[in-house]
Structure formats: C-alpha cells, structure tokens
PyMOL Python script that loads the backbone (N, CA, C, O; Angstrom):
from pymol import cmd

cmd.read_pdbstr("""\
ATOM      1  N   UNK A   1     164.319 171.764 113.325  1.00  0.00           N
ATOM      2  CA  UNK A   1     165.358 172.762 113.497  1.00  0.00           C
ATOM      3  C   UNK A   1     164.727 174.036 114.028  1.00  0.00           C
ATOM      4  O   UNK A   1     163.533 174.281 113.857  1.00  0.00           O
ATOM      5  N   UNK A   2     165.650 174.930 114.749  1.00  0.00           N
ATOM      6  CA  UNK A   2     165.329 175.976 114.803  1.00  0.00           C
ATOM      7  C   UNK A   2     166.148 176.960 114.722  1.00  0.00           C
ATOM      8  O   UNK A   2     167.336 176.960 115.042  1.00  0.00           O
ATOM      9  N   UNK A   3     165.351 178.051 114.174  1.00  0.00           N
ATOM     10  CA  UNK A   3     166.198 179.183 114.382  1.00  0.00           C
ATOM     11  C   UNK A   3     165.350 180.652 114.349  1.00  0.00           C
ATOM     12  O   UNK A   3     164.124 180.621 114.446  1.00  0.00           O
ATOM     13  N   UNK A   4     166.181 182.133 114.186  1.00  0.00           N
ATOM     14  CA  UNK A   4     165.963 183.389 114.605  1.00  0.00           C
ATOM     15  C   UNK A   4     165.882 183.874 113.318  1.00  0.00           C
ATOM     16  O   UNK A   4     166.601 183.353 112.466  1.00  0.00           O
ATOM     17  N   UNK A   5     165.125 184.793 113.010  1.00  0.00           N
ATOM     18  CA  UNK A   5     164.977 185.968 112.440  1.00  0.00           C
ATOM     19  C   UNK A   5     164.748 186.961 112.778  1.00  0.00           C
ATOM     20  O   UNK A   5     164.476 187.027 113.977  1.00  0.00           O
ATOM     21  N   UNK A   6     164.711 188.461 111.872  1.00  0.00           N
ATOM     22  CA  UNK A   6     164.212 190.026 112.330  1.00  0.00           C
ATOM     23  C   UNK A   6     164.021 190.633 111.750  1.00  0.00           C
ATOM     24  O   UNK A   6     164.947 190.844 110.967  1.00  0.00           O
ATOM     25  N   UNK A   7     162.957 191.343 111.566  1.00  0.00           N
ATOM     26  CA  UNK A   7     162.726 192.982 111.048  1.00  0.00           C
ATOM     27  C   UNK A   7     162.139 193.748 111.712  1.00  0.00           C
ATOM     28  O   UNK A   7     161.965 193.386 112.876  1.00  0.00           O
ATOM     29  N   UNK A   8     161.640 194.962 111.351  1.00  0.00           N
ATOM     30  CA  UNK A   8     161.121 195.808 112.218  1.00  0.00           C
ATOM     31  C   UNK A   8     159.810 196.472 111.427  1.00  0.00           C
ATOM     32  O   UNK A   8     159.528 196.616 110.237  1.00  0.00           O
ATOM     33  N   UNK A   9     159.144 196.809 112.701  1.00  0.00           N
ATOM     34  CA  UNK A   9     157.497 197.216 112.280  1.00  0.00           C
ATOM     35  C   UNK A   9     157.914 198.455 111.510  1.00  0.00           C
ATOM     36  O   UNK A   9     159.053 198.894 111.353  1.00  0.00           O
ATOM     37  N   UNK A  10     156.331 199.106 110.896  1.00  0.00           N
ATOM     38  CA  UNK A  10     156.333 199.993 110.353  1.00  0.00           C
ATOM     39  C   UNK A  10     156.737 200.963 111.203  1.00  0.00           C
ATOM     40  O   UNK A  10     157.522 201.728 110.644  1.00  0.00           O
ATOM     41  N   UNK A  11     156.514 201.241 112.338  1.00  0.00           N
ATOM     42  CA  UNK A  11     157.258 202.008 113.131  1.00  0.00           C
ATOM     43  C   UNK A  11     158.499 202.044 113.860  1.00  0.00           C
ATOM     44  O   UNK A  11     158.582 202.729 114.879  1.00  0.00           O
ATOM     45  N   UNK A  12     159.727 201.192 113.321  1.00  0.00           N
ATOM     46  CA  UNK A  12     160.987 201.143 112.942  1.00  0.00           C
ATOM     47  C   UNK A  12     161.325 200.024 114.702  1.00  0.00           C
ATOM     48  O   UNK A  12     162.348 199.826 115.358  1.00  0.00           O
ATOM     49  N   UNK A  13     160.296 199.694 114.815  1.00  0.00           N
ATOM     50  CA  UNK A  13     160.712 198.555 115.938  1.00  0.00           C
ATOM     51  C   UNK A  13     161.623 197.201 115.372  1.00  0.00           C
ATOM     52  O   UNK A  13     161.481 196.599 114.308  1.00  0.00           O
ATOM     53  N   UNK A  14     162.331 197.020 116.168  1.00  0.00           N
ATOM     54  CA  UNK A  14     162.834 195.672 115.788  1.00  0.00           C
ATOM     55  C   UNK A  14     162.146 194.800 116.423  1.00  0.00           C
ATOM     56  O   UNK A  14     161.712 195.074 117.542  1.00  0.00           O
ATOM     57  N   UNK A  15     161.949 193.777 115.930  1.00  0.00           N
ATOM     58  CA  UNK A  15     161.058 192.350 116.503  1.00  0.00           C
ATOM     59  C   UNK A  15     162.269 191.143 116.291  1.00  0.00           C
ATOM     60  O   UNK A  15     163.340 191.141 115.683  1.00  0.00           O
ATOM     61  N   UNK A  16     161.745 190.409 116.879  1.00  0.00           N
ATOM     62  CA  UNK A  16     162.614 188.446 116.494  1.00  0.00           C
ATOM     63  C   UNK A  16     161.552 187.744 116.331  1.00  0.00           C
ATOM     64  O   UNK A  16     160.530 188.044 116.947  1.00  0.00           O
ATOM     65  N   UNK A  17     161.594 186.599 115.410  1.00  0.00           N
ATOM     66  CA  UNK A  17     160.353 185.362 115.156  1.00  0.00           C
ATOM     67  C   UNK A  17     161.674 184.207 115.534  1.00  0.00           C
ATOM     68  O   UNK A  17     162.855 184.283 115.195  1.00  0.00           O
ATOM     69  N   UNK A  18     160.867 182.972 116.487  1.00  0.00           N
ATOM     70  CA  UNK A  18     162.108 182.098 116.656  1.00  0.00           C
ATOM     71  C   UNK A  18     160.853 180.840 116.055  1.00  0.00           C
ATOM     72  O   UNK A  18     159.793 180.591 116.630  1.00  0.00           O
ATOM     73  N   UNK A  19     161.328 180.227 114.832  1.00  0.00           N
ATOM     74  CA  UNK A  19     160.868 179.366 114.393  1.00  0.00           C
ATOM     75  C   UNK A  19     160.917 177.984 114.768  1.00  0.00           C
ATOM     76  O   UNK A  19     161.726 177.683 115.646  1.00  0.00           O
ATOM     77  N   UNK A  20     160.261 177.163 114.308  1.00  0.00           N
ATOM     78  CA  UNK A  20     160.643 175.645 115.076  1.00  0.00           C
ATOM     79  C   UNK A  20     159.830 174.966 113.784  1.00  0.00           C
ATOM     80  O   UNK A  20     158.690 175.022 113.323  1.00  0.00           O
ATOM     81  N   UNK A  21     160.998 174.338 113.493  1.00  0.00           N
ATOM     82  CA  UNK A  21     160.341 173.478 112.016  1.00  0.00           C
ATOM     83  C   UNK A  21     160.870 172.286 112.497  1.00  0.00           C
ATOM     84  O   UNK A  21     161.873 172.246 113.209  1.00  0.00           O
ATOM     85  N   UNK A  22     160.040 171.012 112.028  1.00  0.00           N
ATOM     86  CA  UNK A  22     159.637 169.703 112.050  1.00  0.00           C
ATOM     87  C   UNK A  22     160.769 169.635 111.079  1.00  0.00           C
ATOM     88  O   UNK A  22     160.415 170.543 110.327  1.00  0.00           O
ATOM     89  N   UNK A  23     162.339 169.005 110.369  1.00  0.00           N
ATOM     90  CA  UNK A  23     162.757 168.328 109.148  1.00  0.00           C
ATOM     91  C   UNK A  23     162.071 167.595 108.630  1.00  0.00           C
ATOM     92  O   UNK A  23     161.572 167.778 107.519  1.00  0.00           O
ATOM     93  N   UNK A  24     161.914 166.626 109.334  1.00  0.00           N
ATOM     94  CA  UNK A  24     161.446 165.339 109.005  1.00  0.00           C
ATOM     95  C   UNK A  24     160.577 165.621 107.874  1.00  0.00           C
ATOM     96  O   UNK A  24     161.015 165.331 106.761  1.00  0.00           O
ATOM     97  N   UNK A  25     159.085 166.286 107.998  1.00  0.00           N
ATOM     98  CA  UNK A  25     158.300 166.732 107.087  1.00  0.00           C
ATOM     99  C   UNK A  25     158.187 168.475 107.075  1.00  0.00           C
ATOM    100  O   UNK A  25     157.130 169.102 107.139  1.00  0.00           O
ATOM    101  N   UNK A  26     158.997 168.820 107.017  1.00  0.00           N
ATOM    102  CA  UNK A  26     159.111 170.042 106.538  1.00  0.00           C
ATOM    103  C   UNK A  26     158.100 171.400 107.399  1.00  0.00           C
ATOM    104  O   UNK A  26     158.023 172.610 107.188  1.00  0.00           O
ATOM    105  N   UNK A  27     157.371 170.394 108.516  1.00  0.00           N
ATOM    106  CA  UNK A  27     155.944 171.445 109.220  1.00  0.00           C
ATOM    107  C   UNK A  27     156.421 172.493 109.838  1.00  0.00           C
ATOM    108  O   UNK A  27     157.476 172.382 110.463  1.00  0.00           O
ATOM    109  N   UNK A  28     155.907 173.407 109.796  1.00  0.00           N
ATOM    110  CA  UNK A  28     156.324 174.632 111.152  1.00  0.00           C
ATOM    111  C   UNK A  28     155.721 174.074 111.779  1.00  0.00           C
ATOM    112  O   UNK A  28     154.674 173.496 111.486  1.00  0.00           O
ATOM    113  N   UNK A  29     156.545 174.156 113.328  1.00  0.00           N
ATOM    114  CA  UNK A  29     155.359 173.928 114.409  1.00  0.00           C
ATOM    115  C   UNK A  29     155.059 174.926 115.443  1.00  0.00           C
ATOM    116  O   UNK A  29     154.171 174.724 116.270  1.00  0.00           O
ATOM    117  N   UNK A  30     155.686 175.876 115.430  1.00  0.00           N
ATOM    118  CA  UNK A  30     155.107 176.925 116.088  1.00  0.00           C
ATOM    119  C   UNK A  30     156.450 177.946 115.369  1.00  0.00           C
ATOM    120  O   UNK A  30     157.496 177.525 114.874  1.00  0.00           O
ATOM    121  N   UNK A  31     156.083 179.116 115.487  1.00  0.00           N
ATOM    122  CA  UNK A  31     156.850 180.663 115.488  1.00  0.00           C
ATOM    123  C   UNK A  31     156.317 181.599 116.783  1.00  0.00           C
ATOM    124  O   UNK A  31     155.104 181.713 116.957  1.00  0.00           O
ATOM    125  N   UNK A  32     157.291 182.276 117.703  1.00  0.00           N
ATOM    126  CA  UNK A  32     156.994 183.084 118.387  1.00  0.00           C
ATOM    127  C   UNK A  32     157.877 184.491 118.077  1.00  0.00           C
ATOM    128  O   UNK A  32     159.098 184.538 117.928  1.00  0.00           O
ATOM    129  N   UNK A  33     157.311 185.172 118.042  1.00  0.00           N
ATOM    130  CA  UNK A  33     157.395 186.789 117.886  1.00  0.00           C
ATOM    131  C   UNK A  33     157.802 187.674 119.055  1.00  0.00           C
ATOM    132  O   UNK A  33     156.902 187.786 119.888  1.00  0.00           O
ATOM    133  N   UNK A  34     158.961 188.354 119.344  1.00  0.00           N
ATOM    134  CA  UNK A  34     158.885 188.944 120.402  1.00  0.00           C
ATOM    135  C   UNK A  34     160.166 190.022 120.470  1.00  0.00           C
ATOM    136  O   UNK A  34     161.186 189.598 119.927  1.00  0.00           O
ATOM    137  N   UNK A  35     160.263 191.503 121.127  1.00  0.00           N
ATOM    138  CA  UNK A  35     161.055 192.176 120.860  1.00  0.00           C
ATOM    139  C   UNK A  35     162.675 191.343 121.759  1.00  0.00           C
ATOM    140  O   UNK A  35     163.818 191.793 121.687  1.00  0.00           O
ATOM    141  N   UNK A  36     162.352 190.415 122.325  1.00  0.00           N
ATOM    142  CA  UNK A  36     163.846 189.583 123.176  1.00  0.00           C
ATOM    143  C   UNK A  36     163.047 188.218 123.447  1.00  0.00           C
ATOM    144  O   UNK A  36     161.949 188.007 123.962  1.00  0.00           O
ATOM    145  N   UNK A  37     164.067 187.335 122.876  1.00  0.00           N
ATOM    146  CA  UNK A  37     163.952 186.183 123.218  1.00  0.00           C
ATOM    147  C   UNK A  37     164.700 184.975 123.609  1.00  0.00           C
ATOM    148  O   UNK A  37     165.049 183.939 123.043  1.00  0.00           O
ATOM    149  N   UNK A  38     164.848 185.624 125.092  1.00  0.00           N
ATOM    150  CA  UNK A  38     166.566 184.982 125.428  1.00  0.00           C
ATOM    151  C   UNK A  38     165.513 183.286 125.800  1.00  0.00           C
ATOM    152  O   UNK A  38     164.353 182.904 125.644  1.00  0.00           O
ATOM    153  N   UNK A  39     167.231 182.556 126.524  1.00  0.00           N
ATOM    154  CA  UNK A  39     166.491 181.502 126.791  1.00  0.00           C
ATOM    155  C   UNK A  39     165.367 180.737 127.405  1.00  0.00           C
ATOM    156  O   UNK A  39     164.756 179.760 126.972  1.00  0.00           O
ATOM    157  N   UNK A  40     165.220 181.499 128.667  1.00  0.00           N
ATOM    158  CA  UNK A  40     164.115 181.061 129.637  1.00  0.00           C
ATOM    159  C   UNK A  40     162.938 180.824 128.177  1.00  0.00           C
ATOM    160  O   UNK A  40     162.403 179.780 127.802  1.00  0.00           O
ATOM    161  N   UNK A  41     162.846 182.027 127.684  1.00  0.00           N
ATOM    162  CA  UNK A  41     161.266 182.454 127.086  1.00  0.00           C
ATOM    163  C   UNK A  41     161.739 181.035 125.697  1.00  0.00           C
ATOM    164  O   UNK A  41     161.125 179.973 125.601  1.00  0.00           O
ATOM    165  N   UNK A  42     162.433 181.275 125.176  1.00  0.00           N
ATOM    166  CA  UNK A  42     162.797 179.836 124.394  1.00  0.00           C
ATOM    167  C   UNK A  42     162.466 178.596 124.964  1.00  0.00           C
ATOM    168  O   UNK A  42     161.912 177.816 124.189  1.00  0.00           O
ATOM    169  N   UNK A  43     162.662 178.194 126.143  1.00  0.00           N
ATOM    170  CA  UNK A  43     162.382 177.181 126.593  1.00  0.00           C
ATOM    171  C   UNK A  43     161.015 177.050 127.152  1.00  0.00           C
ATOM    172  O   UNK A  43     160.494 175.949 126.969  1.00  0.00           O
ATOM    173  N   UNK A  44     160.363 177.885 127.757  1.00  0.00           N
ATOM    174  CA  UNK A  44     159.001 177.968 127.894  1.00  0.00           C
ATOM    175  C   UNK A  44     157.923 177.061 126.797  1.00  0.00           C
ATOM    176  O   UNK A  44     157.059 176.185 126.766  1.00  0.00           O
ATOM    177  N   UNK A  45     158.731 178.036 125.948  1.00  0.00           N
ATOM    178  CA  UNK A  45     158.023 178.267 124.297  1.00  0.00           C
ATOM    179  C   UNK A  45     157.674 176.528 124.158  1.00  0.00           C
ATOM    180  O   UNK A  45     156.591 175.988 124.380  1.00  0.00           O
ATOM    181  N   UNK A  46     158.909 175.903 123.738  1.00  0.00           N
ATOM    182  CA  UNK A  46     159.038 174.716 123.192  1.00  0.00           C
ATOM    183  C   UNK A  46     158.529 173.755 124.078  1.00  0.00           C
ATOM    184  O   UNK A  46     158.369 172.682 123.497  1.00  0.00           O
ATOM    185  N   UNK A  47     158.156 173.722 125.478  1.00  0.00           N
ATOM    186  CA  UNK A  47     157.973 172.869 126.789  1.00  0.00           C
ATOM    187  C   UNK A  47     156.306 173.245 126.147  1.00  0.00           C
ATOM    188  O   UNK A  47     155.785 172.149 125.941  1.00  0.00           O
ATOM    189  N   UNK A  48     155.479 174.191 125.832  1.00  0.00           N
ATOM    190  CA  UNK A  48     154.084 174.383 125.151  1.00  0.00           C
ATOM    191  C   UNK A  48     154.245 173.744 124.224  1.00  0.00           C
ATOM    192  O   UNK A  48     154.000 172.579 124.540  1.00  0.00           O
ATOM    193  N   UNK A  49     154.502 173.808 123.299  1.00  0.00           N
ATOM    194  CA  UNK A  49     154.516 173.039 121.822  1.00  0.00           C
ATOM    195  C   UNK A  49     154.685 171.600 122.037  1.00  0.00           C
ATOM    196  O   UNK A  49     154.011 170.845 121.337  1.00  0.00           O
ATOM    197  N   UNK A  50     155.612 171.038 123.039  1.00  0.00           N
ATOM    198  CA  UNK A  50     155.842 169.319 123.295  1.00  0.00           C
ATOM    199  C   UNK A  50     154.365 168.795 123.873  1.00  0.00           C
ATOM    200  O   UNK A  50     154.093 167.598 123.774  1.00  0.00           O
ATOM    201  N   UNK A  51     153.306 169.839 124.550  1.00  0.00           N
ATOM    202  CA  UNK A  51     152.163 169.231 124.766  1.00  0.00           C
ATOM    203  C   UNK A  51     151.814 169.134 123.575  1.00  0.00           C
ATOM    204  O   UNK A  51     151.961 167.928 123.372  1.00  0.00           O
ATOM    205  N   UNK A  52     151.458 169.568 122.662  1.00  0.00           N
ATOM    206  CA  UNK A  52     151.100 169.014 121.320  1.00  0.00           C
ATOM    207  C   UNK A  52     151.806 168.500 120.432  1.00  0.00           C
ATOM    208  O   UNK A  52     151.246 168.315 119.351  1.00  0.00           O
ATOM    209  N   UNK A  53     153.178 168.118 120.558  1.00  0.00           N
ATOM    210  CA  UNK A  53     153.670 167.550 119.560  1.00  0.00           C
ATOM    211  C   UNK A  53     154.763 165.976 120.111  1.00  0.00           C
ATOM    212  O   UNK A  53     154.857 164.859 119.601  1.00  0.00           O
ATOM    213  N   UNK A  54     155.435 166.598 121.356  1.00  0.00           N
ATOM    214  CA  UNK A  54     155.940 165.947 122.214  1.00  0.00           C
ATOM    215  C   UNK A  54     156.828 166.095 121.895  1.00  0.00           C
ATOM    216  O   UNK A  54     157.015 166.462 120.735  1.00  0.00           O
ATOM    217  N   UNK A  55     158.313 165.790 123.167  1.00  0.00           N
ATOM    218  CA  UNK A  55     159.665 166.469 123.029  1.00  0.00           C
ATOM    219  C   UNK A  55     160.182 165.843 121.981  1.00  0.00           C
ATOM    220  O   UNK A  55     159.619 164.799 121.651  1.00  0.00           O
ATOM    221  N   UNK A  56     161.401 166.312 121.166  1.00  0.00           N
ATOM    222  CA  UNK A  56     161.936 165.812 120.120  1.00  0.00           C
ATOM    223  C   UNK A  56     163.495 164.838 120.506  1.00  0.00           C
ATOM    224  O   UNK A  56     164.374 165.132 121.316  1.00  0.00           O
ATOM    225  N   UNK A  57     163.431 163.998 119.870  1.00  0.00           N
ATOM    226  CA  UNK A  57     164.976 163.417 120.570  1.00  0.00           C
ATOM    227  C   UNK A  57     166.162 163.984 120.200  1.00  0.00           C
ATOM    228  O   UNK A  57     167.175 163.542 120.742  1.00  0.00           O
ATOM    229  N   UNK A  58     166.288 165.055 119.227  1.00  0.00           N
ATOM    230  CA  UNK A  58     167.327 165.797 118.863  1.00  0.00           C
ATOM    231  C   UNK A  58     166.792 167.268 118.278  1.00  0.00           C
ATOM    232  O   UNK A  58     165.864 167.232 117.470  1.00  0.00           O
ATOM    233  N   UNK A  59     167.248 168.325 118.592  1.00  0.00           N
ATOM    234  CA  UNK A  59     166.944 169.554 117.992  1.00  0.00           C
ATOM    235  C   UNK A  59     168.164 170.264 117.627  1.00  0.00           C
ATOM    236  O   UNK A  59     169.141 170.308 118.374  1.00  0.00           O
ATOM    237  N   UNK A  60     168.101 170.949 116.212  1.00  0.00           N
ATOM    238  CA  UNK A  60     169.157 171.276 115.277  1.00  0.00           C
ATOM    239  C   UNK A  60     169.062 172.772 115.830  1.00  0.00           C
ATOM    240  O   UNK A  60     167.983 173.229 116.207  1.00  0.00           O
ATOM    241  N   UNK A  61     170.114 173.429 115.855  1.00  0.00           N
ATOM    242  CA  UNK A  61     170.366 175.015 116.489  1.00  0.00           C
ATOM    243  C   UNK A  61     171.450 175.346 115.558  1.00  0.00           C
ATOM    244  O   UNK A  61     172.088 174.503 114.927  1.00  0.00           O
ATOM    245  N   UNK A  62     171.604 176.437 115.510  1.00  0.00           N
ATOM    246  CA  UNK A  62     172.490 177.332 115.348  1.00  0.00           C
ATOM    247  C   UNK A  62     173.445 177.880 116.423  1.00  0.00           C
ATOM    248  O   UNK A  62     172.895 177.830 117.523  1.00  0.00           O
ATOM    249  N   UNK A  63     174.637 178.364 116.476  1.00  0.00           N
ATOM    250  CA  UNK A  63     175.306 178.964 117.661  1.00  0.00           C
ATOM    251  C   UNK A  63     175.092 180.158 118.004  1.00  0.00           C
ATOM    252  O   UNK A  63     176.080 180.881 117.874  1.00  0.00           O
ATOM    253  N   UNK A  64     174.087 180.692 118.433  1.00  0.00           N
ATOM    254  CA  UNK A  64     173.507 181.889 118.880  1.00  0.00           C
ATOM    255  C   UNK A  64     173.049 181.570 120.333  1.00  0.00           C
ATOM    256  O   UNK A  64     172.376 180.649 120.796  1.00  0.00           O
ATOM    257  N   UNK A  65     173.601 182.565 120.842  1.00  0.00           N
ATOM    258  CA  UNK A  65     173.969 182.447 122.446  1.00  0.00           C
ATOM    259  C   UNK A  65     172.824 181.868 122.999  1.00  0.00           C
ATOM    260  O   UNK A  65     173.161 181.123 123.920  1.00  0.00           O
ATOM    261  N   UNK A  66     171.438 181.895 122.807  1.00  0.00           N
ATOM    262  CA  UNK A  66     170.195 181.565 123.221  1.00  0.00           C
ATOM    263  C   UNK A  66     170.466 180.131 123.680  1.00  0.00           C
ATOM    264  O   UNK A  66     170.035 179.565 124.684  1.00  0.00           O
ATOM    265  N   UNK A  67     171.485 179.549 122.475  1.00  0.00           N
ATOM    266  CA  UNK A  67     171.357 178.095 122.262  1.00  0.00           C
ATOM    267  C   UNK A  67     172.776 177.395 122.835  1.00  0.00           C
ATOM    268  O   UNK A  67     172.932 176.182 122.974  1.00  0.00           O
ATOM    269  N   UNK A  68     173.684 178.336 123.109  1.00  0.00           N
ATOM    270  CA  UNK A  68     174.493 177.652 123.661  1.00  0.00           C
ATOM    271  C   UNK A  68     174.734 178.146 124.930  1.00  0.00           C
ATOM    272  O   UNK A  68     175.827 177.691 125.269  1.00  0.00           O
ATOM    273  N   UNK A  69     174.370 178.702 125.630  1.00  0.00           N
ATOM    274  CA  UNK A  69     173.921 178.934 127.358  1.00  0.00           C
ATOM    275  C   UNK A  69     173.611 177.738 128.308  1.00  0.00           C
ATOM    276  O   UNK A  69     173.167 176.736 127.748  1.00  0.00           O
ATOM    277  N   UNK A  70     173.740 177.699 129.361  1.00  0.00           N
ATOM    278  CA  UNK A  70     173.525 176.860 130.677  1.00  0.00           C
ATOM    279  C   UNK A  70     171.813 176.564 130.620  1.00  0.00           C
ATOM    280  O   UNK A  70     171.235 175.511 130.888  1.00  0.00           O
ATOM    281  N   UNK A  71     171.289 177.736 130.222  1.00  0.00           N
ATOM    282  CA  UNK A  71     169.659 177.793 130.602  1.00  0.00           C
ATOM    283  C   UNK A  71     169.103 176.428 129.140  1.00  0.00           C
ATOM    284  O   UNK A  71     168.730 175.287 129.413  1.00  0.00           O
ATOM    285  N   UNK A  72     169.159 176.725 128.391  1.00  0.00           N
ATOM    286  CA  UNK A  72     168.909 176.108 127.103  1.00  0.00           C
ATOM    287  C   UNK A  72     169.432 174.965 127.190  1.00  0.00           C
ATOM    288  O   UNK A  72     168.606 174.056 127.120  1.00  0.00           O
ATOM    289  N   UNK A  73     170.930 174.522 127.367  1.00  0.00           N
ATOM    290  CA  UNK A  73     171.363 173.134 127.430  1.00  0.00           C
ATOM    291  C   UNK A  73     170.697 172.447 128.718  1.00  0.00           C
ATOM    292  O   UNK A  73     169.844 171.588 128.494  1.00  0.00           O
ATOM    293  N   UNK A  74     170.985 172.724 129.918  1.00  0.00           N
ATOM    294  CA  UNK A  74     170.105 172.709 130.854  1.00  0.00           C
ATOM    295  C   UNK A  74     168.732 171.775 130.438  1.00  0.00           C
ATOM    296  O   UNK A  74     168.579 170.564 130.598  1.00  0.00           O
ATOM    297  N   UNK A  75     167.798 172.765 129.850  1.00  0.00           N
ATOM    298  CA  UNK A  75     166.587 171.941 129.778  1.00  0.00           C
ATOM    299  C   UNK A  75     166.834 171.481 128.536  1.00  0.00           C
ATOM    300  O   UNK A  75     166.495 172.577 128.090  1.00  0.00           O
ATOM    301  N   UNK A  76     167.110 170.876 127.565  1.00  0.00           N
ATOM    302  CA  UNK A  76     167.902 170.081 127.006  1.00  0.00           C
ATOM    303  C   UNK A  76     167.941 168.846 127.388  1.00  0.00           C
ATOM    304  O   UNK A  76     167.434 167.830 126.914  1.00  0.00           O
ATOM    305  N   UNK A  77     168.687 169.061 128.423  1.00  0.00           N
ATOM    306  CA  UNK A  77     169.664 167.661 129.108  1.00  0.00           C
ATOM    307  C   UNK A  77     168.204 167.315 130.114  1.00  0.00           C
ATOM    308  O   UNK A  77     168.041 166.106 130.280  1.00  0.00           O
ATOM    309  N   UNK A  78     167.316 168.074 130.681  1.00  0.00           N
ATOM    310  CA  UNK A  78     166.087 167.903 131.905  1.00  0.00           C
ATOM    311  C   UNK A  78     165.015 166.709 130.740  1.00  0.00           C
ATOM    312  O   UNK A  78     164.246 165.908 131.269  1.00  0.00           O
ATOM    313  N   UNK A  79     165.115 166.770 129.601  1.00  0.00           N
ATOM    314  CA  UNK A  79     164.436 166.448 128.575  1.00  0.00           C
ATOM    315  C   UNK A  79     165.113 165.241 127.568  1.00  0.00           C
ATOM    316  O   UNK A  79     164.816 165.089 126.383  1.00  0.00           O
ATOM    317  N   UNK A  80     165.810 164.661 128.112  1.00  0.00           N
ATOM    318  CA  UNK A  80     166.785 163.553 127.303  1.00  0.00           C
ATOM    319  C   UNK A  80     167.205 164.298 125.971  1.00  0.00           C
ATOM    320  O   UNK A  80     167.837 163.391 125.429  1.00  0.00           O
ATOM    321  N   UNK A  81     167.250 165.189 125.242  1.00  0.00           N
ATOM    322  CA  UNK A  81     166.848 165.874 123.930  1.00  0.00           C
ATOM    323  C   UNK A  81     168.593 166.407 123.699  1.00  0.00           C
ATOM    324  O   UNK A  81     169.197 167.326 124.252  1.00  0.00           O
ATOM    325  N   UNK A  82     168.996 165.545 122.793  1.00  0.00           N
ATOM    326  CA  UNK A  82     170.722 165.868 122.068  1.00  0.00           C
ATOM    327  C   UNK A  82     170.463 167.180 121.251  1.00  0.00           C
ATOM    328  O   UNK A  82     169.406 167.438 120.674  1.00  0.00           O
ATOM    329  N   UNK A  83     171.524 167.933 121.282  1.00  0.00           N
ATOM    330  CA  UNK A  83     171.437 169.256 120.652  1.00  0.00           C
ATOM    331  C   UNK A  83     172.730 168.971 119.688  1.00  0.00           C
ATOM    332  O   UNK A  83     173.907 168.636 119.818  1.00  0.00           O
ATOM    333  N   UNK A  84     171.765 169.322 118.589  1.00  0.00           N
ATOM    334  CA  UNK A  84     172.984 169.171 117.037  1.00  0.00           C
ATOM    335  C   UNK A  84     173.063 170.683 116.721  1.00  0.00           C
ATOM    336  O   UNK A  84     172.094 171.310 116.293  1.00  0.00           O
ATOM    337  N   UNK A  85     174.268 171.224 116.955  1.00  0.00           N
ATOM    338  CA  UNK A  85     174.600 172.641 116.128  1.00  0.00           C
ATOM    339  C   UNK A  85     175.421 172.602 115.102  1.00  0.00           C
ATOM    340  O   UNK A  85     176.492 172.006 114.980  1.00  0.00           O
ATOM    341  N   UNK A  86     174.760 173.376 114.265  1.00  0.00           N
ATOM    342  CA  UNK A  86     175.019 173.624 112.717  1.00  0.00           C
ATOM    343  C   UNK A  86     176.596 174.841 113.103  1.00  0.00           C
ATOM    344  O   UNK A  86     177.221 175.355 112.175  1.00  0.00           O
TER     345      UNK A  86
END
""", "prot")
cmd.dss("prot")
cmd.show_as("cartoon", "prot")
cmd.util.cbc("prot")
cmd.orient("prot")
C-alpha cells in the first residue's frame, strides 16, 4: 500500500513522506520525503524501487489526486499493475 503524510521542520516548513509498504509482510520499502510530490515524481519513485523489488501486480492507494490522475493510472496501466483504492 501506499500512502502520504506531513509535518513540518523546525523551521515551520511543510514536508510530505510518500510511503510504500509491502502488506503482504508488513516491509517498508522505500519512503520519499519531499516539499511536492505530485505524480510524475511518484512514479519515478516506484519505477526505482521495482529494480529492487519488482513491479507489484496490484497497489492499494488512497483517493488523493496523485493517485487518481492520467499520469499515475497511466503508468499503472504501462506496468500491467491493477490499482485498488481504499
């Protein structure tokens, strides 16, 4: 699954962490940190991580625009990879 979080630095920045957890066994497999993290940079992200882990046949989302956009379904669909939203 994945999803978004936020807080902000000691110097009142806001940040996002977009997590990517394994269900199956519970692993993080990567977190990226960044003040915007629309889709392109989402999809980047996860196309790195499939060299080490390899694409997943289904990934769990949330409805946050990142995830329901053209760009995101898009490579999605470039990737055989069904999108289950919560």
């Amino acid at each position: 699954s994945m999803d978004f979080m936020s807080d902000s630095s000691r110097n009142q920045r806001r940040f996002r962490t977009f997590n990517v957890i394994d269900d199956f066994n519970r692993e993080a497999l990567g977190i990226d940190i960044a003040v915007s993290l629309p889709a392109g940079r989402i999809a980047r992200y996860l196309d790195k991580l499939a060299g080490y882990h390899g694409f997943p046949l289904k990934i769990r989302v949330d409805n946050e625009p990142e995830f329901t956009g053209k760009t995101f379904i898009n490579w999605a669909k470039s990737h055989g990879i069904t999108i289950d939203y919560i």
